[in-house]
Each structure stands twice: as structure tokens, then as C-alpha cells.
Phi, psi and omega in degrees: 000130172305117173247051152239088173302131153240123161249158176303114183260004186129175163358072170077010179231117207226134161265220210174125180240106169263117178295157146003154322285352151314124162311151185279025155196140187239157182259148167330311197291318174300340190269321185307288208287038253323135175315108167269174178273337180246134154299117177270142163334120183306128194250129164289120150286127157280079244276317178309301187272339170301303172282014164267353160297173213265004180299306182283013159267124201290125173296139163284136162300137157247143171287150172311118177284167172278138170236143176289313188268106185274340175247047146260299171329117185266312186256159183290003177299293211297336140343281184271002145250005172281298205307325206275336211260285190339293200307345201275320202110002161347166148179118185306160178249147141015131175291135163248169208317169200285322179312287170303335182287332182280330166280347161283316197286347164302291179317282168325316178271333176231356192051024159246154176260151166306157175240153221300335165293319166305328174310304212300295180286338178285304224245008165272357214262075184325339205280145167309159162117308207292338135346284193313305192323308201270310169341301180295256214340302195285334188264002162267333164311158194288349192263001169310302179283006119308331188271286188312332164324294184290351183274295210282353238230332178284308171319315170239055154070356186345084154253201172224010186204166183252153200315291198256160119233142191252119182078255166225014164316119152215037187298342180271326180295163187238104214271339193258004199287356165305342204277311178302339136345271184315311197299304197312317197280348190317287200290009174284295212277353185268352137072072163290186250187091159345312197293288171337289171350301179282323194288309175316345183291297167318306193220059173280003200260009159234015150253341217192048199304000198278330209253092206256031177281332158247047164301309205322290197356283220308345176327325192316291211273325189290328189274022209248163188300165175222135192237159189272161178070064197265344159318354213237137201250029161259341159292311161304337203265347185267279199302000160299318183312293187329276198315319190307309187282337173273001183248345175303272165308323172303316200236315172242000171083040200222146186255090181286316151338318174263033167265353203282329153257009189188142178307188164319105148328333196224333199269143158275058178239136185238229188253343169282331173300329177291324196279332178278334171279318160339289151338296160302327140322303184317315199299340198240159179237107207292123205207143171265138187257135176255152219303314188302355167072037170251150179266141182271164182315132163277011175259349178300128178319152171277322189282011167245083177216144159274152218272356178271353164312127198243129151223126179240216227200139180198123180305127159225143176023065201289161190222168156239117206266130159322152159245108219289170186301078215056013163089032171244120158274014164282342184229080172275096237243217186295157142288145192260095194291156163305154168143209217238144194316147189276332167299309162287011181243157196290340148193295159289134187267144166018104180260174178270138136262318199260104172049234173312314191098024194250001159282301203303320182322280165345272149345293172303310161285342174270337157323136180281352194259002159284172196245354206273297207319294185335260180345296184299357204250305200294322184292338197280315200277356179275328180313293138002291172279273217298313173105020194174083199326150179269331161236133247250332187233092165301356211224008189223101206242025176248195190274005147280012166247197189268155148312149154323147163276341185217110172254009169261351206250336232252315185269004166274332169313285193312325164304274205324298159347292226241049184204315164319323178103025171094005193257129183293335199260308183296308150354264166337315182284336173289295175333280199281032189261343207313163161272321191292354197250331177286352174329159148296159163251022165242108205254178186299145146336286207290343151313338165293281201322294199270022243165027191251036168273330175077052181278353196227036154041033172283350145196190218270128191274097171313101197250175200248146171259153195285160195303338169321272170315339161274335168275310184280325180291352161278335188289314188276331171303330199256356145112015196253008188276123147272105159309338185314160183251218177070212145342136180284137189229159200281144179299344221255358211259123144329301179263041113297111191232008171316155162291176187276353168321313186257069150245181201269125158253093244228149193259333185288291161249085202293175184288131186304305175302337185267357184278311218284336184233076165027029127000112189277159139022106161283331177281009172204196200253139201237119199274297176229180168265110191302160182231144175249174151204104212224168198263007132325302186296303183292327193296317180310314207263011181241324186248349180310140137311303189304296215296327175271014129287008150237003136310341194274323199293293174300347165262338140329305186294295198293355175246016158267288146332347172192130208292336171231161191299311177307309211284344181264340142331303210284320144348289180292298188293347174293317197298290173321236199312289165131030178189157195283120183333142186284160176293343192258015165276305159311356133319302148321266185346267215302325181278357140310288194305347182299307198299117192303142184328111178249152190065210188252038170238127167306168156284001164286333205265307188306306186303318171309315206262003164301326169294308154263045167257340212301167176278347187296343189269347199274310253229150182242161197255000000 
């Protein structure tokens, strides 16, 4: 038998099943770093020269570099990017219009467009400050902890359900995983203190036993697969894996997984290492705590689960795992006591003494004294803003990923950060207070010429919004956004009308709409969001049941809400575009609505959905 499979993993993504004794799952980040098929001979580390790469080197407070242009910096970011510009031969563009600057920091802190009031009050408002002003606004809203939810929610893989099932069996799935949903968005906008984050994610119910208002947390570990014939230890070994490689990639940007059968090809991560991280898992056990503070029958159906049901993580027999032989657990070698990669630790590494180990687990990744945890959290969130990460393989901070392009502005974040006390919102406020993130995106030639990847942020990286943000911005232009959380609903559902955030998200079938505008994976740790651009995505926006029900929504509204044809053209382009139609667009507009109904739409509900189709409704400048 060939023992390498390719199976479908979703959209344009395909995973990889090896058979014995190559383990039987293998992760992506291992085929990228190529894989061998035999296991090679435990390789001497040199532990001393490892830890001189620059990931494992403690990030530095940096001085502020010198610039000729001494008044462009609004923030200290802005420093160390005019010094990168200068050196280039550079020069940053232009602030852009007020207008565009309030739909992007809208899109970005909420995924929402702005409304013709908010527009109204913003772009009336002369007094300095008022940036800052709206900024501060936005970042108190619930919908802040909705935007942030979806960047973190991929990152742990976030489903509601498992790969496979048989029959109507659905006792593995996980009918409650909105409440951990909810908590993520909960600790955003309560702006917990990063460090916390994590740790409550990993162990709160053993740092903090008390607190049993964030039990939801353990979803991060609770959501994680669950696979059948799971009594069988080459199957717990596959869901060990799982856990290793998302807490792995997620949290310090390190691919640990691909040690499970040799050491790191590339990485000073070896097979003890794998085996110690492994460990904490093997210890622990994934179970729904039901509201009586009973674990539920694991044969129980999910729609017979009560809807107050928590599925988390729980220390059951700690252990230590052998290290098996090519990741075959028929071939079991010394044991690896639990504890912490060897490359972090100050020379031998760490052991677990306490139960599983996943409080000491935590603790270490949430330590200021890693060199990993900031840096991978600070880079993620400028990619976000910026549209493009300062080091490039967000989730692989080893010697196979990229250098940073400004590795002095990245470890000035990251100090800075973690000196901050961990707070995401003082973050977030800093960027987009930035002059480089208030830039236009539309810059010089001749910066383009010598820059036209725009690797030094010389001006704003135009981004296309993700189907969230795209989906909820028709629902709010056409007057139909249900703000409500909670329980998930199928996207696929008329009366959903939830953001999209709170839709079902599923590993066995993810939803044709969110696959078709690149939604990742749920069965695996998704580092960014890949962006396609196929003549599919415009046919949904021209033929979707959804998008022409929510044109027939906006043209109900705009001929409600405004007394004449010129003033509901004008209408429409506030609510779409943050801005008024040029005259010969409106014109267009108005010498359309002359033209008799042609199909089964009027001409306001064709003129409604042409406009959201438009790239202007896609794309944020």
C-alpha cells in the first residue's frame, strides 16, 4: 500500500494520512518543512547556538532610531517605520481622506461600515482629538470583541462538530462550543490582560479554581477532535498531536509537531520535546461539564445535550509518555517526563510536577521571559491592521519562516506590550492611532517602482473583506443586522440574520459560502487567511437568494428613509461607500430607476444589488 494518502481537506487544501509506522496523521506545517518518510537518528542540538536565533532571543526595549523628517511620526511605530523608508530611498503617502480613514478603522476594530450617522458626527467634528475620540468609541464597543473573536477563533480551530460520523451518531460533537465562542469575545472587549488569556485558556480551573465564571475558556483544549475507536492509544496519539500542533502554532509560533517522529529537520525542537508537551495532554481529559456540575454521558446525542453544557478539559492520570519509535506506538522507547521545550528553558528543561502540567504549561508560555508568546500575538494583530504581518509565516517563528522586515519596531511592540500589562486595546490604539496605518493606499510611482510589494509600509495595503465582514456589511446597509450573540445558527437559514461570526461552523462540512470566500479549515490551525479570486465569488453576489434579499432589504429602507429618488441614490451611497455619489454617477443611478422593471425585481431592488456587488462594497482602501 502506498503509504501516503491524499485526502480532501477543504477549499484548494488537501492533508496527508501516513500509513504505520510513519504516524497516521501528519500536519501540514510538517509536509511545508518536508517531511522525511524514515525517521532519522536522534541528531545532537547544539542548545547554546540554537538559541541564538533571533526568535529565542528575548525581545529588546529599542531606542527610538533617528529621521530627517522629524513630523510625521504620530506614534512610536512610526519611527521605526520612516527610518526603514528613509533607508530605502522612501517616502511615506499622504494621510488619507477623513472619510476613508473612518471606513477602514470601522471595518478593522468591528467589521462593520460605518452609518451615514456616525459618518455624520465624525467628519462634522473639527475639534483635534476627534480620531482619537472615535477610536476610544470603537474600541468599547461589543463589536470590537466580535472582529477580534474571528482572527482568534481560526487560530483554535474553532468547530462545532467532528470530521467524521457515523450514521446519526453525533455523541462526539460539540453542540455547545458557542459559549467558548462567547467567552473569547467576552475577554476582548474586557480587554483580560493577554498573558491571562492564555493562561485561563490552558488551566483556569487550576490557577484560578475559584473562578469558575471561565470555565467556557477551556474551550481553546475542549474543542479539539475527538476520533472513534478513542480506547486505542495510536488514536489518543493522533488527538495528542492535535492539541500539540494548535497550542503550538497558536501560541508561540513554533511547529512542535513535526518532532513527533524525529527530531525537528530544521527546528531545535527534538523528540523529547514533543514527547513532554505531548504528555500534558495524554494527562488530560476532554469532557462536557453539565450546568449540575456532572460530566455528560459521553454516548450522549448532541441535540439531547443540555444547551448550558461546557465542553472543556480536565486532569485525569497524569502521565508520561515513552517516545515512540517513528511516532509508532507499537514501538515504545524511554520516557519523556513532561515539561517544557529545551530550547526555552535556561539550560535543562523544565519538568511538570503538578498533576498534568498544564497550569506550569501555561505559566511559561504566558511568562514575559519567553522570547516567543508577544512577538507571535503582536505580529498577528498588525497583519490585521496593516494587512500584512512584519514577519510573514505568522505561525512559524522557526528556521524555516521569514525574518521580520523591521525586527526592531516587532520587539519594540512586544516589550512594550508585555510592559503594558498584556492589554490588546492599548495595542490595537496605538497602531491605528499611527501616521503609517492613517496613510492612503494610494502612493507614488516612484515608491512603487522601488517597493512594490510595499514590504516597508510606505503606504496602506488595500484589503478585500473577509466573508464575515462581508456578509454582516450587507445585512447592516439593508437595515437587517441582528446584533444578538449566543447559539449558533446554520448560515444556510433564511432567519439568520446574526453576524456571521455566530454561525455553525463545521469540520465534516464546512458552509459552501464561507469555503467559496476562503473561510479556513476547522480540522486544522489556520496561521492566515489564504484570499482567492475566482469568477464564483462575483456569480454568489450577483445570484445568492441571500445577497437578493438583502437588496429587496435596502431598497425598502432607502425608499423609506428618504423622500425622493435624488435624496435615496444619496442615501445609498452614504450607507454603501461613507460617501456622497459623484454627479455623473448619480445620474447613472437616476436614468436607470426611468427604465421599466425588466426580470422579477424592481428597478430600486437591481439598482440596491448592483451596488452590492460593486468592488467598492468589497474592498476597504
Amino acid at each position: 500500500m502506498n503509504p501516503i494518502t491524499s485526502q480532501n481537506a477543504g477549499p484548494g487544501r488537501r492533508f496527508f494520512r501516513v500509513s504505520r509506522p510513519v504516524p497516521a496523521r501528519v500536519f501540514v506545517p510538517c509536509l511545508i518543512l518536508g517531511l522525511a518518510l524514515h525517521a532519522a537518528e536522534p541528531s545532537s542540538i547544539d542548545w547554546g547556538k540554537a538559541r541564538q536565533h533571533w526568535s529565542f532571543v528575548a525581545p529588546k526595549a529599542q531606542a527610538l532610531p533617528k529621521v530627517k523628517d522629524a513630523n510625521w511620526p504620530r506614534e512610536r511605530v512610526d519611527h521605526f517605520i520612516l527610518a526603514k523608508l528613509e533607508q530605502h530611498g522612501l517616502s511615506p503617502t499622504a494621510e488619507a481622506e477623513r472619510r476613508v480613514l473612518l471606513r477602514r478603522v470601522f471595518f478593522d476594530l468591528t467589521g462593520l461600515p460605518p452609518t451615514p450617522d456616525d459618518a455624520r458626527k465624525f467628519l462634522s467634528d473639527p475639534n483635534a482629538g476627534a480620531y482619537e475620540r472615535l477610536v476610544d468609541e470603537l474600541l468599547s464597543r461589543r463589536a470590537f470583541g466580535e472582529r477580534l473573536a474571528s482572527l482568534w477563533l481560526n487560530l483554535a480551530r474553532y468547530a462545532e462538530d467532528q470530521a467524521h460520523q457515523v450514521g446519526n451518531n453525533t455523541a462526539l460533537n460539540l453542540p455547545n462550543a458557542w459559549h467558548y465562542r462567547d467567552w473569547v469575545v467576552s475577554a476582548f472587549n474586557a480587554d483580560v490582560p493577554y498573558d491571562r488569556f492564555i493562561e485561563r485558556q490552558l488551566a483556569v480551573d487550576l490557577i484560578e479554581p475559584k473562578n469558575t465564571g471561565d470555565l467556557a475558556a477551556l474551550g481553546f483544549l475542549g474543542l479539539g477532535h475527538k476520533l472513534y475507536a478513542r480506547g486505542r492509544l495510536d488514536v489518543q496519539a493522533e488527538e495528542w498531536a492535535e492539541q500539540v500542533d494548535m497550542v503550538s502554532q497558536s501560541l508561540l509560533g513554533l511547529t512542535v509537531v513535526c518532532a513527533r517522529c524525529h527530531d525537528h529537520k530544521f527546528d531545535p525542537i527534538s523528540m523529547r520535546d514533543y514527547y513532554a508537551m505531548a504528555g500534558v495532554f495524554a494527562s488530560v481529559k476532554k469532557v462536557s461539564l453539565r450546568p449540575d456540575g456532572k460530566d455528560e454521558d459521553e454516548k450522549t446525542f448532541a441535540e439531547k445535550m443540555d444547551p448550558r453544557t461546557l465542553h472543556i478539559v480536565r486532569d485525569e492520570n497524569p502521565r508520561d509518555l515513552p517516545i515512540y519509535d517513528r511516532g509508532n506506538t507499537e514501538s515504545p522507547g524511554a520516557a519523556a517526563a513532561r515539561g517544557w521545550l529545551q530550547v526555552l528553558s535556561k539550560d535543562e528543561p523544565v519538568k511538570f510536577t503538578q498533576g498534568s502540567g498544564r497550569a506550569e504549561l501555561a505559566r511559561l508560555i504566558a511568562d514575559k521571559a519567553n522570547p516567543l508568546t508577544a512577538r507571535v500575538f503582536v505580529n498577528r494583530v498588525w497583519d490585521m491592521l496593516f494587512g500584512k504581518p512584519l514577519a510573514r509565516t505568522t505561525s512559524n517563528f522557526g528556521a524555516m519562516g521569514d525574518k521580520p522586515t523591521h525586527p526592531e519596531l516587532l520587539d519594540d511592540l512586544a516589550v512594550r506590550f508585555m510592559q503594558n500589562g498584556w492589554s490588546v486595546k492599548r495595542l490595537v490604539r496605538e497602531l491605528v492611532l499611527s501616521a503609517t496605518y492613517r496613510q492612503s493606499s494610494h502612493g507614488s510611482a516612484s515608491n512603487a517602482q522601488l517597493d512594490e510589494a510595499n514590504d516597508q509600509f510606505w503606504r496602506m495595503n488595500r484589503k478585500r473583506l473577509a466573508i464575515e465582514p462581508l456578509r454582516d456589511s450587507l445585512l447592516a446597509v439593508a437595515g437587517a443586522l441582528d446584533v444578538e450573540g449566543g447559539r449558533s445558527l446554520d448560515l444556510n437559514t433564511a432567519d439568520h440574520r446574526k453576524r456571521t461570526l455566530y454561525s455553525q461552523i463545521s469540520r465534516k462540512e464546512l458552509n459552501k459560502t464561507l469555503m467559496l470566500f476562503d473561510y479556513p479549515d476547522a480540522n486544522v490551525h489556520a496561521a492566515r487567511r489564504s484570499e482567492s479570486t475566482t469568477p464564483t465569488q462575483k456569480l454568489f453576489v450577483m445570484n445568492s437568494p441571500f445577497v437578493t434579499e438583502q437588496a429587496k432589504n435596502l431598497a425598502r429602507r432607502l425608499q423609506t428613509e428618504a423622500a425622493s429618488d435624488p435624496a435615496r441614490v444619496r442615501l445609498a451611497y452614504e450607507l454603501l461607500f461613507t460617501r456622497e455619489p459623484l454627479p455623473e454617477e448619480a445620474e447613472l443611478a437616476l436614468e436607470f430607476l426611468q427604465q421599466p422593471a425588466d426580470g422579477q425585481l424592481t428597478p430600486w431592488e437591481q439598482l440596491a444589488q448592483a451596488l452590492l456587488a460593486t468592488n467598492e462594497m468589497i474592498y476597504v482602501d
